[in-house]
C-alpha positions in Angstrom: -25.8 -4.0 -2.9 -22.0 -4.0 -4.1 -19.6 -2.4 -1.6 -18.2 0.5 -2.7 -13.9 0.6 -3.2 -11.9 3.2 -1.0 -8.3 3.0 -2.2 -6.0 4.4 0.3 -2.8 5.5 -0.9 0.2 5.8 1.9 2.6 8.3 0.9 3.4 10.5 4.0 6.9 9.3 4.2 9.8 12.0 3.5 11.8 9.6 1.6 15.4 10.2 3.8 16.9 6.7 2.4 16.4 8.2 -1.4 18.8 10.8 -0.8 17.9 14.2 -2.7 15.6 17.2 -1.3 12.3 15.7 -3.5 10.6 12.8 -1.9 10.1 10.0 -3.3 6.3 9.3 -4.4 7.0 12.8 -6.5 9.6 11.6 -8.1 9.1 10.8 -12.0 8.5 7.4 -13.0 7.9 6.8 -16.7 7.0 10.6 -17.2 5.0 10.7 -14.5 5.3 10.8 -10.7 5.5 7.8 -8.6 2.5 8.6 -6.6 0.3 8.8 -9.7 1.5 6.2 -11.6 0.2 4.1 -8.3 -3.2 5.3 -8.1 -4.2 5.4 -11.7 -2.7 1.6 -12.0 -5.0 1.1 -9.4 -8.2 2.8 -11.3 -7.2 0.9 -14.5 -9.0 -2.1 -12.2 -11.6 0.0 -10.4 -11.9 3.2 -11.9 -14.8 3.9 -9.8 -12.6 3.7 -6.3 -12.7 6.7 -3.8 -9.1 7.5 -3.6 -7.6 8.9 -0.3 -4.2 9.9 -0.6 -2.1 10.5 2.6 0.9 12.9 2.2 2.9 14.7 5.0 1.6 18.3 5.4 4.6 19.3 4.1 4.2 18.3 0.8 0.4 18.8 0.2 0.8 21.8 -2.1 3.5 20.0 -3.7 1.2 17.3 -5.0 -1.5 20.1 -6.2 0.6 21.6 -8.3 1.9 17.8 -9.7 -1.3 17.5 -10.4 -1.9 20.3 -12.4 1.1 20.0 -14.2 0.5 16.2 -15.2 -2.9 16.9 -16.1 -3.8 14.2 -12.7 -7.9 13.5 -13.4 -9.1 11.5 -10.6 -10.9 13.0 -7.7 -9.1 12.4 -4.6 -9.7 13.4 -0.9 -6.2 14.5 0.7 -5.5 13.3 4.3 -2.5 14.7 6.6 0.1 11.5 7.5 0.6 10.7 11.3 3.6 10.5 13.3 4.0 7.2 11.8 2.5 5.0 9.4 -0.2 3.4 11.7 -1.1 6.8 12.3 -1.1 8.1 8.8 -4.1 5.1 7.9 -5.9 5.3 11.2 -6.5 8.9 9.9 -7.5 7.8 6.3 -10.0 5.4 7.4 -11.9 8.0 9.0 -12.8 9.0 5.6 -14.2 5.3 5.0 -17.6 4.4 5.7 -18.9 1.0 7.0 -19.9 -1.2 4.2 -16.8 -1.2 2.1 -13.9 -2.8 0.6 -10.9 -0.7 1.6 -7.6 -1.2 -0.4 -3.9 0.3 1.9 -1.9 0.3 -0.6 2.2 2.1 -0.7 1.9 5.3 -2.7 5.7 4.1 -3.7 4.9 0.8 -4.8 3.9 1.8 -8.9 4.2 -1.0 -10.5 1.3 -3.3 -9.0 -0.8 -4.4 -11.8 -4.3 -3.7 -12.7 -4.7 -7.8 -12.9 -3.4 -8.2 -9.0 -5.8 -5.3 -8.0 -8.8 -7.0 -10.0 -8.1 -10.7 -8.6 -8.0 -9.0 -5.0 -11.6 -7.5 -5.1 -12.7 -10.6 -6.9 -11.9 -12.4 -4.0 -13.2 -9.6 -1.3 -16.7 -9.1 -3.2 -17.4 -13.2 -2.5 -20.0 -13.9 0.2 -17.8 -16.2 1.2 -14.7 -13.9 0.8 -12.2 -13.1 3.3 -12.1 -9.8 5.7 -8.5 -9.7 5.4 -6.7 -10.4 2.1 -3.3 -9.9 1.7 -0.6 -10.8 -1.4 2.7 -12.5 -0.8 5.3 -13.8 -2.7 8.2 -16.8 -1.7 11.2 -16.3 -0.2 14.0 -16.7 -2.5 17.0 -16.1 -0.9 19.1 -17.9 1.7 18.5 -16.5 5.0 20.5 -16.8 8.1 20.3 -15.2 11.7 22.6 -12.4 12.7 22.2 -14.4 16.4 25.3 -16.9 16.8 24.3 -20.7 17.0 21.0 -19.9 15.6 19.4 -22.2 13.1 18.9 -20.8 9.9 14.8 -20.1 9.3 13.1 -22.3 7.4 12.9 -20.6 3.8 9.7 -22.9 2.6 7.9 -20.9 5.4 7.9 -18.0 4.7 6.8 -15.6 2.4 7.5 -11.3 1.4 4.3 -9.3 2.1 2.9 -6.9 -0.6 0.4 -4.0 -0.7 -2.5 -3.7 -1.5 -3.7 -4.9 1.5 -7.7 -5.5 1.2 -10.1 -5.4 4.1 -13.9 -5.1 4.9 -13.8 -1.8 6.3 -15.9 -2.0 9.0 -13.1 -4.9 10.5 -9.9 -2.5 9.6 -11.5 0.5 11.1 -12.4 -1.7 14.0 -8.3 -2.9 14.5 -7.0 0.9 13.8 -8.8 1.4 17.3 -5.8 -0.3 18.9 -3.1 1.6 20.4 -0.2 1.8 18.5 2.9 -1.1 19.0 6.1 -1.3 17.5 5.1 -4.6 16.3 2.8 -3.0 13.9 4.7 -3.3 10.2 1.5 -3.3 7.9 -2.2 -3.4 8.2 -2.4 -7.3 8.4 -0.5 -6.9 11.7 -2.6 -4.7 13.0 -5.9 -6.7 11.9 -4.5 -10.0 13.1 -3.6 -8.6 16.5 -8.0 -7.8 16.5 -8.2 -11.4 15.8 -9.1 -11.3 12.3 -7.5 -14.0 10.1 -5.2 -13.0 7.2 -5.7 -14.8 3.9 -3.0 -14.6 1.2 -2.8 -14.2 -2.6 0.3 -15.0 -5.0 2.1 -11.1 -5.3 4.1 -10.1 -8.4 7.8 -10.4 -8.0 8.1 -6.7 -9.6 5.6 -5.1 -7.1 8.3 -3.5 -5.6 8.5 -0.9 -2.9 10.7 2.6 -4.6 12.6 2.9 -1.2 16.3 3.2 -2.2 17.9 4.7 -5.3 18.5 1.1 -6.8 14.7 0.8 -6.1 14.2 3.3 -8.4 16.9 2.3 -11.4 14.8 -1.2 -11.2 11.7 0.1 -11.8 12.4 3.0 -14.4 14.2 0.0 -16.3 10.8 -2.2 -16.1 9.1 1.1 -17.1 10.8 2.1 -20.4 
């Protein structure tokens, strides 16, 4: 049998660095907000995905009435965010059975496309598919250490991580039992540091994370 999809969708941030009193993943995007133009990109790829959508407590009755007002159509389950985001999925995936594909993906990262989302599960749903699968993208700029003397890295090694971040759930749920580390930037940390190898897919160079208000300009220009 098939696994089943559970899309998680990480929005429990409060969105400090956008400035303004509205976080970000409600903020309108194409004539919709953020946060919905993320999940239903999503569906357009899997529309039969359980969606779990993790939002700071605070802003839980926010999103109901988004929803209403947008006319939002997909069943979701809601899930309270953590004290931080290793938190916030270790309390989604309790909502995930054994036996899937589970997809982590940035509530604030809209414009992923239905094709990277489809290539993804094509490559979890292979018996001989990954348990971790992750998309990247190159390096393009110049980079140099802040530390004096330092060599600069080597560029050609190194790539920019993406979301979604795919995984058999029965080996994410087994990594979120970790305690939590600083160390801990995404989900692939976490599932590398329970020995699980990481493989990669080309990203899109417009998946962008909506973090800052230039963030936003980009995006709304890609949009319209």
């Amino acid at each position: 049998m098939a696994r089943e999809v559970y899309a998680v969708f990480v929005a429990g941030g409060s969105g400090t660095r956008m400035g303004g009193s509205t976080p970000k993943q409600f903020l309108e995007l194409g004539g919709i907000p953020i946060l919905q133009r993320s999940v239903e990109n999503f569906l357009r790829a899997e529309p039969a995905a359980h969606v779990i959508v993790v939002l700071p407590e605070s802003g839980v009755e926010v999103w109901r009435n988004l929803c209403i007002k947008y006319a939002v159509s997909f069943p979701q389950t809601i899930v309270h965010g953590g004290l931080t985001r290793f938190h916030s999925v270790r309390n989604a995936l309790s909502k995930v059975p054994d036996g899937a594909i589970v997809s982590i993906h940035d509530g604030v990262r809209p414009l992923a496309t239905p094709d990277l989302v489809h290539g993804m599960l094509v490559r979890m749903r292979d018996a001989k598919g990954p348990k971790a699968l992750i998309p990247v993208v190159p390096v393009v700029d110049t980079l140099r250490s802040t530390e004096p003397g330092a060599c600069p890295p080597d560029r050609s090694r190194l790539v920019a991580v993406q979301t979604p971040q795919m995984f058999l759930s029965e080996a994410i749920k087994q990594a979120y039992r970790l305690p939590y580390d600083t160390s801990f930037t995404d989900d692939a940390s976490v599932a590398e540091r329970a020995g699980y190898s990481i493989e990669t897919i080309p990203g899109e160079r417009f998946n962008i994370k909506i973090t800052t208000p230039d963030d936003l300009r980009l995006a709304r220009l890609l949009v319209e």
